[in-house]
C-alpha positions as CSV (number, residue, x, y, z in Angstrom):
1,X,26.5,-27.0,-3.3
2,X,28.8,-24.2,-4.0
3,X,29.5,-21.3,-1.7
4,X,27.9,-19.1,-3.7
5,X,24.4,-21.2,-3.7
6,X,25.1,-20.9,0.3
7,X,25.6,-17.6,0.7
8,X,22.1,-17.2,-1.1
9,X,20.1,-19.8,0.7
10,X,21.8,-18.2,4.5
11,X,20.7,-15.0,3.1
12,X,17.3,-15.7,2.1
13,X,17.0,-17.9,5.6
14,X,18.5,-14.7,7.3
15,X,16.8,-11.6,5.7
16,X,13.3,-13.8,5.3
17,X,10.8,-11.7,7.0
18,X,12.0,-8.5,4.9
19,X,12.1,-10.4,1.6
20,X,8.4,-11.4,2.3
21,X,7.8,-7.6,3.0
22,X,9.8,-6.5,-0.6
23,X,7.6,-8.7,-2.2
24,X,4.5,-8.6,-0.9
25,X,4.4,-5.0,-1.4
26,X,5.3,-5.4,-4.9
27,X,2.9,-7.8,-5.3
28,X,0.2,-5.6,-3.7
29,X,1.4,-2.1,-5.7
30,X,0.7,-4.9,-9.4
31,X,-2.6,-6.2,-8.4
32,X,-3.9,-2.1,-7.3
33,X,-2.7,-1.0,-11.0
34,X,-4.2,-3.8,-12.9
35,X,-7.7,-2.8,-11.4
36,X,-7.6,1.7,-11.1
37,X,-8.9,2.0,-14.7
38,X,-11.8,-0.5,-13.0
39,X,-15.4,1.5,-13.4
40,X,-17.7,-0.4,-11.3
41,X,-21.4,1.0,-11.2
42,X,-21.1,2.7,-7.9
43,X,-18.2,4.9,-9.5
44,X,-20.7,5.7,-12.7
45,X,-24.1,5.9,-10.6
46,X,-22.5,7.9,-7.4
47,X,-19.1,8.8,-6.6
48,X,-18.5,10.4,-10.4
49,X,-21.2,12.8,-9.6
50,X,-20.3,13.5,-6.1
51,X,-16.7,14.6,-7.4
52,X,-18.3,16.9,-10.1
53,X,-20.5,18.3,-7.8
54,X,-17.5,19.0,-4.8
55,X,-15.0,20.2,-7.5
56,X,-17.6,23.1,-8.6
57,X,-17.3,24.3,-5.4
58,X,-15.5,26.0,-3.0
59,X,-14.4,25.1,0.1
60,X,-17.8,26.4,2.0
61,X,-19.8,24.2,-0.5
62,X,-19.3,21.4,3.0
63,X,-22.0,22.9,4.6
64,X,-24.2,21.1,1.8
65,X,-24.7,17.3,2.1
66,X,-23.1,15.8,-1.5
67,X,-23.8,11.8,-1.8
68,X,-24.2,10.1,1.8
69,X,-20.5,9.6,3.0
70,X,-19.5,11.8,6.2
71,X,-18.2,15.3,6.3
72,X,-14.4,14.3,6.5
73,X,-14.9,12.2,3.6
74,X,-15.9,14.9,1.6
75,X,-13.2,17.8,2.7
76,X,-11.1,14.7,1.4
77,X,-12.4,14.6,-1.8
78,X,-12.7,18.5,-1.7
79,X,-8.7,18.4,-1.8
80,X,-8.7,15.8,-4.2
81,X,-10.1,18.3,-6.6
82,X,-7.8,20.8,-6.4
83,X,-5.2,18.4,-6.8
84,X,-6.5,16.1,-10.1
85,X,-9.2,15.7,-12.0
86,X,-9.2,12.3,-12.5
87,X,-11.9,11.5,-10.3
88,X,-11.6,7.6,-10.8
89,X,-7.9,7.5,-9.7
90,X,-8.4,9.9,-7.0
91,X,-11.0,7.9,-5.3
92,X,-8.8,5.0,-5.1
93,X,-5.5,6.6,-4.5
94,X,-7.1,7.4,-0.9
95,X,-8.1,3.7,-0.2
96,X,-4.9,2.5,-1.5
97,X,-2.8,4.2,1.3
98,X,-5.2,3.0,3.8
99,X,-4.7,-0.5,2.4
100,X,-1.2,-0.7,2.7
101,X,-1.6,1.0,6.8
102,X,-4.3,-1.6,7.3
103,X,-1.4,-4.3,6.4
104,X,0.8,-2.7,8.5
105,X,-1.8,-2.6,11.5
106,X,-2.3,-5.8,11.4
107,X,1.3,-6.7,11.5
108,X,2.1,-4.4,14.1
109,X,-1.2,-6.5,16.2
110,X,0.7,-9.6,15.0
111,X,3.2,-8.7,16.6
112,X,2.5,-7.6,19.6
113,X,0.7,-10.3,20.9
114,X,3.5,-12.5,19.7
115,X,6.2,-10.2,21.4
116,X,8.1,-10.0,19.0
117,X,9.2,-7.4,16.5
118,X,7.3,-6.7,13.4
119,X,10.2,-7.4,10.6
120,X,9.7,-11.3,11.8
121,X,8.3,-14.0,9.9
122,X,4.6,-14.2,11.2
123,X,4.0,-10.9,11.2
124,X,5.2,-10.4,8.0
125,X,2.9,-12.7,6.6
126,X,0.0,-11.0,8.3
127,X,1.1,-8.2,6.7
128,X,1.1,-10.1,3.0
129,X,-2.3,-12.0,3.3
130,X,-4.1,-9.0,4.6
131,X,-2.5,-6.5,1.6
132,X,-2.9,-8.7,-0.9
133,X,-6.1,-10.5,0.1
134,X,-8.1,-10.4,-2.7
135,X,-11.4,-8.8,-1.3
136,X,-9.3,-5.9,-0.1
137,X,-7.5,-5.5,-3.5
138,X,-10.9,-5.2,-5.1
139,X,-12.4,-3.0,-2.6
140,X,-10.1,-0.4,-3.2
141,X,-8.7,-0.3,-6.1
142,X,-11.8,-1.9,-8.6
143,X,-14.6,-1.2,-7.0
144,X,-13.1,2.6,-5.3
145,X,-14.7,1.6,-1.3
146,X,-13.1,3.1,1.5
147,X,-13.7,0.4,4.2
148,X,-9.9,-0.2,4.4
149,X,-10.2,3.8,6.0
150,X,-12.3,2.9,8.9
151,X,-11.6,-0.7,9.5
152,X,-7.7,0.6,9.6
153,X,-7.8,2.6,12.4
154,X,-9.9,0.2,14.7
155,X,-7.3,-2.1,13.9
156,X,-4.5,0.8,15.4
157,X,-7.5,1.0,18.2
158,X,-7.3,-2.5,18.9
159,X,-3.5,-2.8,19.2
160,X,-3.4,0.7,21.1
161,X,-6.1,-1.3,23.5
162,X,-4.1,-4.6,23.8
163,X,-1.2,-1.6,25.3
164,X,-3.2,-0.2,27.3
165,X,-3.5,2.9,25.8
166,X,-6.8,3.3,26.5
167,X,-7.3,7.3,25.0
168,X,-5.8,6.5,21.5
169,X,-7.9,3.7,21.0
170,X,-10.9,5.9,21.5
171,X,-9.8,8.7,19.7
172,X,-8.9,5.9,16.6
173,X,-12.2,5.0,17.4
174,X,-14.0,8.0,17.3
175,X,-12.1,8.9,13.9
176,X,-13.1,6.0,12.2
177,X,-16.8,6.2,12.9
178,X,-16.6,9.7,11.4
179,X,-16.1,7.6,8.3
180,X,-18.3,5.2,8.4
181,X,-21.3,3.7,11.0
182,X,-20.4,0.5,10.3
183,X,-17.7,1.2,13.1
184,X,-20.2,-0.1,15.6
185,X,-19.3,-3.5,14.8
186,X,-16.8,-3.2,17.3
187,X,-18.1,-1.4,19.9
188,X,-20.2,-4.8,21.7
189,X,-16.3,-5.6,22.3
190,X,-15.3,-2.6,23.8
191,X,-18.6,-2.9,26.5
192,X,-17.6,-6.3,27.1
193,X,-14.0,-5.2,27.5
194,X,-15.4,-2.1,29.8
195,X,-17.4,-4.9,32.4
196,X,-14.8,-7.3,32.1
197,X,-11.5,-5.6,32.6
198,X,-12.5,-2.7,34.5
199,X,-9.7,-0.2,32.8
200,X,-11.5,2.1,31.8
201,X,-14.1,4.0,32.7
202,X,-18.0,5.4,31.1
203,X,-16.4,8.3,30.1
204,X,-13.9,6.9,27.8
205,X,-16.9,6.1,25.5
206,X,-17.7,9.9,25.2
207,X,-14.5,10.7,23.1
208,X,-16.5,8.3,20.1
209,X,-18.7,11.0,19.5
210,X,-16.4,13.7,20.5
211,X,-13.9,12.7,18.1
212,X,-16.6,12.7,15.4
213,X,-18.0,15.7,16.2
214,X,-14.7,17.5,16.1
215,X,-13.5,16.0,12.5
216,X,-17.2,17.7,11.2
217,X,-17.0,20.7,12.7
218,X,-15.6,22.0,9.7
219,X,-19.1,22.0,7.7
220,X,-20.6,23.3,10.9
221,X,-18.2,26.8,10.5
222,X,-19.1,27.0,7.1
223,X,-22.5,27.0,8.0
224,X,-23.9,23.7,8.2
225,X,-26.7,23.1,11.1
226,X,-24.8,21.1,14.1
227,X,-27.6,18.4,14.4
228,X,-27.0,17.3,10.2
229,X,-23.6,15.7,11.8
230,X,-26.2,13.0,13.1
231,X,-28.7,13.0,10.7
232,X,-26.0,11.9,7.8
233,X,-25.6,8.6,10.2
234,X,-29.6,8.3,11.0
235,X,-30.4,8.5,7.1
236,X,-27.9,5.9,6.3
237,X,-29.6,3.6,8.3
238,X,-32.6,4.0,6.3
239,X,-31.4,3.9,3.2
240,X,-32.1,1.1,0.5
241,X,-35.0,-0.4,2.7
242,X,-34.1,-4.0,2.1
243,X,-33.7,-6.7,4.7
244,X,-30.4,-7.3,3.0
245,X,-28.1,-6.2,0.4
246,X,-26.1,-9.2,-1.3
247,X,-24.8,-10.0,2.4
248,X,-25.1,-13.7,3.4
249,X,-27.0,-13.6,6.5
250,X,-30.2,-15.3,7.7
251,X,-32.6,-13.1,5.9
252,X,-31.1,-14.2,3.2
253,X,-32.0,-17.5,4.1
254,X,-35.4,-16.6,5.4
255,X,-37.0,-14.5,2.5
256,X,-36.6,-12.2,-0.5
257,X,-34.5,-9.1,0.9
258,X,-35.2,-7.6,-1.9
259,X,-39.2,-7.1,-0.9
260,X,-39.5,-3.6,0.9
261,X,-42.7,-5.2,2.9
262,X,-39.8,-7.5,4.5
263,X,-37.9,-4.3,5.6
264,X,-41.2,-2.9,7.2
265,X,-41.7,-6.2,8.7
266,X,-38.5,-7.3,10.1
267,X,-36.1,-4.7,10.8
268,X,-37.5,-3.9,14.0
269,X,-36.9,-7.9,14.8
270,X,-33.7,-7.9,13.7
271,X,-32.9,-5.1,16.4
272,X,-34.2,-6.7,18.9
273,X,-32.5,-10.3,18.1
274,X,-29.1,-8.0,17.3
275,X,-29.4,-6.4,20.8
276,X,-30.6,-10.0,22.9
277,X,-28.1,-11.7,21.6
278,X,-25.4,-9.1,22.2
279,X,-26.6,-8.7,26.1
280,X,-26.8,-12.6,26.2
281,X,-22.5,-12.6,25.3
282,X,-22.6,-9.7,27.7
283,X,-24.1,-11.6,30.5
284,X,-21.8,-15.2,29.9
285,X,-19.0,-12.5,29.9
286,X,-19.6,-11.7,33.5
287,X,-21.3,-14.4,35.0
288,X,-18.1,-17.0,33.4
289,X,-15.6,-13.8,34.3
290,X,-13.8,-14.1,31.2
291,X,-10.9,-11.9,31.2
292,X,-10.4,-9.9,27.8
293,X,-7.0,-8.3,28.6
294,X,-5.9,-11.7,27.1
295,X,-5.2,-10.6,23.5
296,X,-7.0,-14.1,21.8
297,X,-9.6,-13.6,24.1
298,X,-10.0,-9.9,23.2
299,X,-9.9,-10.4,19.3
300,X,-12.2,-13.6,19.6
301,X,-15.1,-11.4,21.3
302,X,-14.5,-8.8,19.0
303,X,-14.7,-11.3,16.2
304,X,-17.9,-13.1,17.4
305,X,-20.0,-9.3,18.5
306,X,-19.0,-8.4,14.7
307,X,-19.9,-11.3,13.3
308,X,-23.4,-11.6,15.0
309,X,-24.0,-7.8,14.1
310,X,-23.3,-9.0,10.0
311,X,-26.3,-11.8,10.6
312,X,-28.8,-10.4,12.1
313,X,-28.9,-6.3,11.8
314,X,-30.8,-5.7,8.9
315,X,-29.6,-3.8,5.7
316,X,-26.2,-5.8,5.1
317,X,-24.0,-5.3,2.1
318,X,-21.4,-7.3,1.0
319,X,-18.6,-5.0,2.1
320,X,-19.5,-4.9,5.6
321,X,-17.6,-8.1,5.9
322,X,-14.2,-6.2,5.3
323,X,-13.7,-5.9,9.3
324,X,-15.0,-9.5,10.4
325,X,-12.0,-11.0,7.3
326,X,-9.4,-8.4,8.6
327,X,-10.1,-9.6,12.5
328,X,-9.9,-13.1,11.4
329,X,-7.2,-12.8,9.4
330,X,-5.3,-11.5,12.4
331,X,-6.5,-14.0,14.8
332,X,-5.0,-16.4,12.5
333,X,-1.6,-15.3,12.4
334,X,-1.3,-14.1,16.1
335,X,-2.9,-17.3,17.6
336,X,-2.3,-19.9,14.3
337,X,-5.9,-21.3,15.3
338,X,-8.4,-21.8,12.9
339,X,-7.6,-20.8,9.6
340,X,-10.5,-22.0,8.0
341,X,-12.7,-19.4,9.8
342,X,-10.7,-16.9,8.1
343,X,-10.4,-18.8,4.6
344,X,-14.1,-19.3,4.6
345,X,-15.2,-15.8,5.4
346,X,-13.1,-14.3,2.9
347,X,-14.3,-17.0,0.1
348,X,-18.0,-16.0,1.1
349,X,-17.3,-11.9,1.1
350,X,-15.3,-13.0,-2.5
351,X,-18.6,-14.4,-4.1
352,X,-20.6,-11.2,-2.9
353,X,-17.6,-9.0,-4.5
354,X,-17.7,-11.0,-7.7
355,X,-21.6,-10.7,-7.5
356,X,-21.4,-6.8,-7.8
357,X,-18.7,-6.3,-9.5
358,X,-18.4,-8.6,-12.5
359,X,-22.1,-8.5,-13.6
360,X,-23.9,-10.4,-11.3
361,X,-21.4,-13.3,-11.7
362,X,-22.0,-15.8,-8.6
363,X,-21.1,-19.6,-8.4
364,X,-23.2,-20.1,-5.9
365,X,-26.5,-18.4,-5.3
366,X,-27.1,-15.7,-2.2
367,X,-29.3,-18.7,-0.5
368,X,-26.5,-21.1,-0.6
369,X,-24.1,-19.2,0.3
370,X,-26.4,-17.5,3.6
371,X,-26.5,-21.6,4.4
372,X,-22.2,-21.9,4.8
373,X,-22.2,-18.0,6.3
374,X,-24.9,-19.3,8.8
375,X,-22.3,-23.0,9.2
376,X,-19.4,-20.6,9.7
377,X,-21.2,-18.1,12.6
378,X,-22.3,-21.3,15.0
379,X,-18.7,-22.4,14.8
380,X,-17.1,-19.5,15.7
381,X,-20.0,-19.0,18.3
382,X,-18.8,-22.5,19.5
383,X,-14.9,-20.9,19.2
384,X,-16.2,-18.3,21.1
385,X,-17.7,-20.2,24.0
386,X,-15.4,-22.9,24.4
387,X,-11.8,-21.0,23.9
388,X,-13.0,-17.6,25.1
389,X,-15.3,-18.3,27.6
390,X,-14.9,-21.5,29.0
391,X,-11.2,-21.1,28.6
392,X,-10.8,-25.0,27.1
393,X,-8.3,-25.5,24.8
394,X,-8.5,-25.5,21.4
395,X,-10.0,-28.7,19.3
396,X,-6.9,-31.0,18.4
397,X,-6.7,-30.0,14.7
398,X,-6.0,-26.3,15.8
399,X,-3.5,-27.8,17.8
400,X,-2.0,-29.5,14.8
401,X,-1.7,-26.1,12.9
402,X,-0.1,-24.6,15.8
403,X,3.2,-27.7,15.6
């Protein structure tokens, strides 16, 4: 080997973590370009008219409900006008830059658990899978989502949480609700984290709803009745009126979701079986004391509550998935356990993405796949229990990962 060959290899061995960073952000800026001239039917059908409708107005035209997204969403978008009108681009310029912080987020998480600093090797890879997973690359910059928005700041909630900073988190929390509901996902954890820790107290919970309330109050100044804040959120859960919507769960198993008189029927079950299983967690949580100031501990409830909110609320697209894939994504890297959990999930929100996007393309039909989904929830319900509650170690070929 000449020296010159060894200077190279010690400087790749040295300089490793930011190499992977170099080119994991190229790779992620390639893939986001080859998919923004991407017009999926959610662009043409919604969004495209949304932007029409916001550019043709001024400012004050927020007191007006345009499309079903929250007020801060749309003084976004307002700005966006003013900027461009490329309405396409626009929409996924946005989500792009929230991609790239969701990376970062769940570096920074990676990190901190691990105690070490973010420009190391694990963390670094978090960063890389999570920015260049494909379901988040498609998301944003084919289909033009903004679930990397919302699911980026309660991954900045969940490492502000982890440090103890208690009034960030809620205020991260609180912001991302006011972008979309399907923040609740990862509020079961912070009520089990509230009994369980005893850190903080009722009242933290109020700045959720303050912190929402303030980023609207924009519409409300330009005239907009206080009480629409909520009643964007309350319509949204009736919208569509299907038991499900191309997500995996066990409706999908059970019956057409596609039949409105199975809306009617069992949405009010799937309340009900949402909320009893919830409060059964709730109730292991105390009576085993589990203690969630443990950071695998704390991501593995909040991966399990989201998880068992995907299978059994009704309504559930495909996207809502985007936080349960992030979370077990950075379980993976901070813990190296069970990497299958998060391969799996991310295969299974893949096939619904594919589904959508690329003209009802599937491999595998919404049945079968409900069938794995339904595989994959009892065995991180069994994760759950026997690392998180019971507090046994994990099952040998976890341990082999970890060597």
């Amino acid at each position: 080997m000449t020296k010159a060959e060894r200077k190279i290899i010690d400087f790749v061995r040295d300089y490793a973590a930011v190499i992977i960073f170099v080119l994991a952000t190229a790779a992620g800026v390639f893939l986001r370009v080859t998919g923004l001239d991407f017009r999926s039917d959610d662009f043409n059908s919604f969004l495209n008219g949304w932007w029409n409708v916001i550019a043709n107005q001024d400012f004050s035209g927020i007191s007006s409900q345009v499309g079903n997204y929250n007020i801060p969403y749309q003084i976004i978008i307002f700005f966006l006008t003013r900027i461009t009108a490329n309405a396409l681009h626009a929409y996924k310029m946005v989500s792009i830059l929230f991609d790239f912080a969701l990376a970062a987020g769940v570096g920074m998480l990676v990190a901190g658990y691990r105690r070490e600093s973010f420009f190391r090797i694990v963390p670094m890879l978090g960063y890389a899978v999570t920015l260049c997973s494909l379901t988040v690359v498609l998301n944003s910059a084919f289909w033009g989502q903004c679930d990397s928005m919302y699911v980026s700041l309660i991954v900045f909630a969940l490492l502000c949480t982890m440090k103890d900073r208690h009034i960030p988190a809620f205020i991260l929390l609180g912001a991302a609700l006011a972008f979309k509901l399907q923040m609740v996902f990862i509020l079961p954890l912070y009520i089990y984290y509230y009994v369980s820790v005893k850190k903080i107290s009722i009242l933290h919970f109020f700045i959720i709803p303050l912190t929402d309330i303030v980023m609207c109050l924009p519409a409300v100044f330009c005239g907009r009745p206080f009480f629409d804040i909520i009643k964007i959120y309350a319509d949204q859960t009736d919208y569509g009126k299907q038991i499900q919507m191309n997500y995996p769960n066990v409706y999908a198993f059970m019956c057409n979701g596609q039949n409105v008189e199975y809306y009617y029927l069992l949405k009010p079950l799937s309340l009900v079986l949402t909320m009893g299983i919830l409060a059964a967690g709730l109730f292991i949580v105390l009576h085993k004391k589990v203690d969630l100031s443990k950071g695998d501990k704390f991501m593995m409830t909040g991966i399990w509550t989201a998880f068992t909110c995907l299978m059994f609320l009704s309504s559930m697209h495909e996207r809502y998935s985007y936080l349960l894939d992030v979370l077990l994504i950075a379980y993976f890297f901070m813990t190296r356990k069970h990497p299958f959990a998060a391969l799996t999930s991310l295969l299974i929100s893949l096939r619904g993405y594919c589904y959508y996007l690329f003209a009802n393309y599937e491999t595998l039909t919404l049945g079968q796949t409900s069938v794995i989904n339904i595989i994959l929830y009892a065995y991180v319900t069994f994760i759950f229990v026997r690392e998180t509650v019971l507090d046994k170690p994990a099952l040998r070929f976890a341990h082999s990962a970890e060597k």
